[in-house]
C-alpha positions in Angstrom: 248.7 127.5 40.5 246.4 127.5 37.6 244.6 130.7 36.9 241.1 130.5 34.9 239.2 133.1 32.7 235.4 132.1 33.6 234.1 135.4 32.1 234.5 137.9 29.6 233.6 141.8 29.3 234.0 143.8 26.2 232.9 147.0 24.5 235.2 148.8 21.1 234.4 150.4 17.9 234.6 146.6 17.3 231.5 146.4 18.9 229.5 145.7 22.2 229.6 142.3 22.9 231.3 138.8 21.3 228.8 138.8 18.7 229.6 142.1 17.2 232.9 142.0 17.6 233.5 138.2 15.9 231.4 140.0 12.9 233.5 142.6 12.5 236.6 140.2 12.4 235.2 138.3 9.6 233.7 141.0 7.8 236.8 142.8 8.3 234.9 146.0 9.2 236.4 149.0 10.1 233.9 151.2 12.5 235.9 154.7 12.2 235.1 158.5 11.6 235.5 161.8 12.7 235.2 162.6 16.6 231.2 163.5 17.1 231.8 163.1 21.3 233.4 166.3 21.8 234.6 169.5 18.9 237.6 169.7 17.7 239.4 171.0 14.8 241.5 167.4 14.4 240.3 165.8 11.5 242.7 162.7 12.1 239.3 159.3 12.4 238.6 158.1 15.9 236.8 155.1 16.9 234.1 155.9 19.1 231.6 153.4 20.3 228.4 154.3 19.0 224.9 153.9 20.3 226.6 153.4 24.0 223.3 153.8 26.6 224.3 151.7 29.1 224.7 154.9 32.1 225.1 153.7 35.9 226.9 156.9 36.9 227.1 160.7 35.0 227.4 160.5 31.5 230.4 162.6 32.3 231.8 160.0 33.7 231.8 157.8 30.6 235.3 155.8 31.2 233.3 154.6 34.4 230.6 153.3 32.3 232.4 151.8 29.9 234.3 149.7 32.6 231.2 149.1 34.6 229.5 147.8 31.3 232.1 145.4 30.5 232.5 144.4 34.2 228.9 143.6 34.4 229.2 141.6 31.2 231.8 139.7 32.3 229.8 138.6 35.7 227.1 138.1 33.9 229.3 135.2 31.2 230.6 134.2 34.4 227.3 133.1 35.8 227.6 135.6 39.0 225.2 138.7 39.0 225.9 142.5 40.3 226.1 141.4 43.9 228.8 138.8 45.0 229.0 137.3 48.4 231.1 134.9 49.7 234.0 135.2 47.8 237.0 137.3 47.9 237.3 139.5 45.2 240.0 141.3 43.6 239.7 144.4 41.9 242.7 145.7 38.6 241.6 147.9 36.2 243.8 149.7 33.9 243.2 153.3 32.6 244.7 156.7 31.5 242.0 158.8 31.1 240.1 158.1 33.9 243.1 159.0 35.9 243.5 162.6 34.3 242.0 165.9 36.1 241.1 166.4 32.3 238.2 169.4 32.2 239.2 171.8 30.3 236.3 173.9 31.5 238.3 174.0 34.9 241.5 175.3 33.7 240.4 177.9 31.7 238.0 179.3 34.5 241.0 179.0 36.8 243.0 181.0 34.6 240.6 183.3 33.7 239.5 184.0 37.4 241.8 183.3 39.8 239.2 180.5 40.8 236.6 177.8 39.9 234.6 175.2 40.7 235.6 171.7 42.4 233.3 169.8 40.2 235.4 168.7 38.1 238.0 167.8 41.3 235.0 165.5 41.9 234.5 164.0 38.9 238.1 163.3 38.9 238.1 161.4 42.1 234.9 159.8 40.8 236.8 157.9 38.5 238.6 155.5 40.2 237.5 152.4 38.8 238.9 149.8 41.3 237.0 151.9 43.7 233.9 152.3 41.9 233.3 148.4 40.8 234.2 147.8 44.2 230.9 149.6 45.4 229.2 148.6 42.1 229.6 144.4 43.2 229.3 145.3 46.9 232.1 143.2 47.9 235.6 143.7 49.8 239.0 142.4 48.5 242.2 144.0 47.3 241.8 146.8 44.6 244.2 149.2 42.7 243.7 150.7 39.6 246.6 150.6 37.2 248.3 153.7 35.9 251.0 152.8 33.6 250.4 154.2 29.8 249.5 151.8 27.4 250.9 148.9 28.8 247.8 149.2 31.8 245.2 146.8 31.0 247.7 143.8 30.6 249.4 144.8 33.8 246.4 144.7 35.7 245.6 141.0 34.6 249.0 140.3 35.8 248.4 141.7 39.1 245.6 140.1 39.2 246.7 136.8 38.8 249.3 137.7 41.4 247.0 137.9 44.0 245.2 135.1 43.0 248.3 133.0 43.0 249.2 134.3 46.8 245.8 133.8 47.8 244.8 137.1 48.6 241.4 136.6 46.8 239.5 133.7 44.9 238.7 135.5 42.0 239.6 138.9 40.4 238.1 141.3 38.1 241.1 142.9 35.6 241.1 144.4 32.4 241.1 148.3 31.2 239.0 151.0 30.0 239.4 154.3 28.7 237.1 156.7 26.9 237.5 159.0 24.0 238.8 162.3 25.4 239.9 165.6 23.8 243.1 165.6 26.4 245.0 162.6 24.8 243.6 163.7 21.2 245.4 167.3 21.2 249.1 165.1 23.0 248.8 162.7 20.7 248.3 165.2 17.9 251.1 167.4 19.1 253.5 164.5 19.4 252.8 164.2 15.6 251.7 160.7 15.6 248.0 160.4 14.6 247.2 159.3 11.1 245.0 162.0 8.6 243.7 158.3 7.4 242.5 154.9 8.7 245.6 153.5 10.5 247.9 150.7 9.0 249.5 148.4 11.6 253.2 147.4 10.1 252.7 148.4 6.7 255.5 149.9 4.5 253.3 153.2 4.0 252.1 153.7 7.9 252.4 157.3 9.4 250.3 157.0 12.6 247.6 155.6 15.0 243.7 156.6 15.3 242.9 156.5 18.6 239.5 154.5 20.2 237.7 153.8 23.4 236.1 151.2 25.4 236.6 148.0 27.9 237.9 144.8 28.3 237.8 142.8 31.5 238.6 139.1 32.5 236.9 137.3 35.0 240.1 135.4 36.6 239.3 132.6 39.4 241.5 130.0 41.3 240.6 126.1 40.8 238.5 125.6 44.2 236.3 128.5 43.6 235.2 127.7 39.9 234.7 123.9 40.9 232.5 125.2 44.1 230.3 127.4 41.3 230.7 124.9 38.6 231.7 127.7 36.3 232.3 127.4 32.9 236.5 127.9 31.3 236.9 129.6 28.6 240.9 130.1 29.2 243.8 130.0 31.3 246.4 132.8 32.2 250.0 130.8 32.1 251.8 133.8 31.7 252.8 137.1 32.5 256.2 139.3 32.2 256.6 143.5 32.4 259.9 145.5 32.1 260.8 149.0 31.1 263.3 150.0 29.0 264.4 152.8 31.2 265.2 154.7 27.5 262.8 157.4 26.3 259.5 158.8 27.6 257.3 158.4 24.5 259.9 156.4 22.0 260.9 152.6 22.5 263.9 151.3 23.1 265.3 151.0 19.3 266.9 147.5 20.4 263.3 146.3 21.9 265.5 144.3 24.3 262.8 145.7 27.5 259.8 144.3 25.4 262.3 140.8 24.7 262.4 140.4 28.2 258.9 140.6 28.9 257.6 137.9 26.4 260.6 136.0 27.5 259.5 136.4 31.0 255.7 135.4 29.8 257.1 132.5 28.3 259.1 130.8 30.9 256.1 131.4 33.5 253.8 129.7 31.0 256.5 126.9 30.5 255.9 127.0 26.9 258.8 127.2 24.5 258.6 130.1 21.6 257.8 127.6 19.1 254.6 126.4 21.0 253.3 129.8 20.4 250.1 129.7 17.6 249.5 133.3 17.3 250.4 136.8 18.3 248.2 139.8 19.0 250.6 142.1 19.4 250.3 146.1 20.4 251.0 147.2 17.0 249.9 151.1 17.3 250.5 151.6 13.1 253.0 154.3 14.5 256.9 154.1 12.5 258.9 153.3 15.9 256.9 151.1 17.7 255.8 148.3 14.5 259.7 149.0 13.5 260.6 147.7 17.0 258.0 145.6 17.9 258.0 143.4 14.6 262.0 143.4 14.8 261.3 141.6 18.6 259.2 139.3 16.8 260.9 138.3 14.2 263.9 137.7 16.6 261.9 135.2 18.7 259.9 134.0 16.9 261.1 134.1 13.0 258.5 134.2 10.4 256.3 131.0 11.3 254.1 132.4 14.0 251.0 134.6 12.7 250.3 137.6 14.2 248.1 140.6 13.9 247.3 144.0 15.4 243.7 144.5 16.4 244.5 147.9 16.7 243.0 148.4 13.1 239.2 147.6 14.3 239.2 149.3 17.2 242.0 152.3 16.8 244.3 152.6 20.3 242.3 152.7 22.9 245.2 153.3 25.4 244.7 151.9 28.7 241.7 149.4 28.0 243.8 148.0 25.3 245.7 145.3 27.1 242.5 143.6 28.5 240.3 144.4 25.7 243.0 142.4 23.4 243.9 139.7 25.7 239.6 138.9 25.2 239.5 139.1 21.6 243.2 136.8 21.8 240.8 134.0 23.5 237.6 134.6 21.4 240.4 133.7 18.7 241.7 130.8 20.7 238.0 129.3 21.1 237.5 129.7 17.3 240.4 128.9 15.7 241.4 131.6 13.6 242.8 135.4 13.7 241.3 138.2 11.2 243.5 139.4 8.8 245.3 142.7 10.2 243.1 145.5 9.1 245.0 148.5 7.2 247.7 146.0 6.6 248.4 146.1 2.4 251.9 146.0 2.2 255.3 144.9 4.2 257.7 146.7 5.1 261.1 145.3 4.2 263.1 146.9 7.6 260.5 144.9 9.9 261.5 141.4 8.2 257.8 140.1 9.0 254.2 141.0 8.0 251.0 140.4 9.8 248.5 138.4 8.5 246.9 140.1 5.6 243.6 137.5 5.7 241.6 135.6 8.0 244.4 132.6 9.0 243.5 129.1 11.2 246.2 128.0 13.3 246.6 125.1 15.0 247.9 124.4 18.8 246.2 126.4 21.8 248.7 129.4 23.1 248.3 133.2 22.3 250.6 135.9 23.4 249.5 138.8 23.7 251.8 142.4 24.1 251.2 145.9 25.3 253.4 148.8 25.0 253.0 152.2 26.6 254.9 155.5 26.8 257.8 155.7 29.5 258.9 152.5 28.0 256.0 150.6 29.8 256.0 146.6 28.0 253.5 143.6 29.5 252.9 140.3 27.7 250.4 137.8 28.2 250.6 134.2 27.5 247.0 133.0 27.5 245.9 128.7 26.5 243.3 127.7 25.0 241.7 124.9 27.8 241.7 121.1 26.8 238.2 119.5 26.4 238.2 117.4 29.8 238.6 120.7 32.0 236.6 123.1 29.7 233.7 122.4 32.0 235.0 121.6 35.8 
């Protein structure tokens, strides 16, 4: 069964919308700076998404707007409104913040007291986004939201197209989002891996990742419901594959064999061969393991003749919203023919045996893969087609 993308959601640093984003690809713009969100005594940039006012809930709450913003986006470029009705719809969002009794507030008047107050026990339960864009649509159909590091966003797309694909619903609404948060700040700083500077995806001289926020979510429909709507195809999801290398909890496996099994797996659901592959937007965190073990899977199968970049640059990590977020900008490159060159990216490293694209490259064909990689040795790839011109519009 054929799985469609009808509609597409998505807020970074990059910016809020298509538009803004395909801008800041060409002008290679890099929307980064210190925290303003929250204090904090970490200098390392962040990208924040500025000027955000779109509030349906708490501004407390701001992972939940962030994924309701890009949900109702996505409706929207999928010609349905708020409200759906009579279609079954699936619900996978992917998040780590959201999912993280993360008030600090709380724990320091519980261990100051002895005691405190359950607001923030609320807030926490507040943010389960399945649940919450469930009531936000006013619809009933499967939901889960999707807990599993980095890797999140991409593994709720592929559960979405899992139900799809067992007919459990006609259409699904998957992606990620994750706000900027002073919990994972302080773990990521005290895992030593944020950068004092912008970050450099698989350059020679990279020492770390800047992390970011926001949403990306996929409007994913079978065949018979698009035709009944007469909705509009902007891709197709042919592939997915997850694994876990069972090997460390924040460090890859140094072999990458868990993340070669994924894309392999993506692959051979997509019945594409390696070599039908036009580009790669892979997970690329600018961190020394992960490009040293991603680009190493890469180069193994794929060799040097498939371009590939790390959006991570434009839009910092923005944990469990980056799988969705980059399998939306991987078919916003697929509709125009060309990747940005891989912001931070100056010089290669001779150990990876690749290097990303260093300028805006066009490609030719009409695949993308697209990889995510999270702690606890978490790996999802996506392969995603560009449609051909007869079924564009069905």
């Amino acid at each position: 069964m054929k799985i469609y993308v009808t509609g597409l959601g998505l807020v970074s640093a990059a910016g809020k919308g298509e538009e803004e984003t395909l801008e800041t690809f060409r002008t290679g713009s890099r929307h980064a700076g210190p925290v303003t969100l929250f204090s904090s005594e970490i200098s390392s940039p962040v990208f924040e998404v500025k000027n955000f006012d779109r509030h349906y809930y708490s501004k407390r709450l701001r992972t939940v707007n962030l994924c309701l913003a890009a949900v109702e986006d996505a409706l929207k470029d999928g010609g349905l409104g708020r409200e759906i009705k009579g279609l079954r719809v699936g619900v996978a969002l992917g998040t780590t913040v959201g999912s993280i009794l993360n008030d600090l507030d709380f724990y320091r008047e519980y261990r100051a007291a002895g005691k405190a107050s359950m607001a923030a026990v609320d807030r926490y339960l507040q943010g389960n986004l399945a649940s919450i864009v469930h009531s936000f649509i006013k619809t009933e159909g499967p939901a889960i939201t999707v807990v599993n590091a980095c890797a999140s966003g991409a593994d709720a797309v592929g559960i979405a197209m899992s139900w799809i694909k067992s007919g459990l619903c006609d259409l699904a609404i998957a992606g990620g989002a994750d706000e900027m948060n002073r919990v994972p700040l302080c773990g990521f700083g005290s895992l030593g891996i944020l950068s004092e500077n912008l970050c450099q995806p698989f350059d020679a001289a990279r020492n770390g990742l800047n992390l970011g926020e926001g949403a990306g979510v996929l409007l994913l429909e079978n065949e018979k419901s698009l035709r009944s709507r007469g909705a509009r195809v902007r891709a197709l999801i042919r592939g997915y594959g997850t694994s876990n290398d069972a090997h460390h909890l924040t460090s890859p496996d140094p072999e990458g064999n868990g993340l070669a099994r994924a894309i392999t797996e993506a692959l051979q659901e997509a019945e594409i061969e390696a070599s039908e592959v036009s580009f790669i937007n892979a997970h690329g965190t600018a961190t020394r393991d992960n490009d040293l073990v991603e680009g190493r899977v890469l180069h193994r199968l794929f060799g040097t003749k498939v371009p590939f970049l790390s959006t991570k640059g434009y839009t910092g990590h923005t944990l469990g919203a980056a799988g969705g977020l980059e399998a939306a900008f991987s078919i916003l490159a697929l509709e125009e023919g060309w990747i940005p060159g891989s912001a931070g990216f100056t010089d290669g490293d001779p150990e990876i045996l690749l290097a990303p694209a260093a300028e805006r490259t066009f490609f030719e064909g009409g695949f993308a893969l697209s990889t995510s990689l999270g702690f606890g040795g978490c790996n999802a790839a996506l392969v995603i087609e560009r449609p051909h011109e007869e079924s564009s519009v069905l």
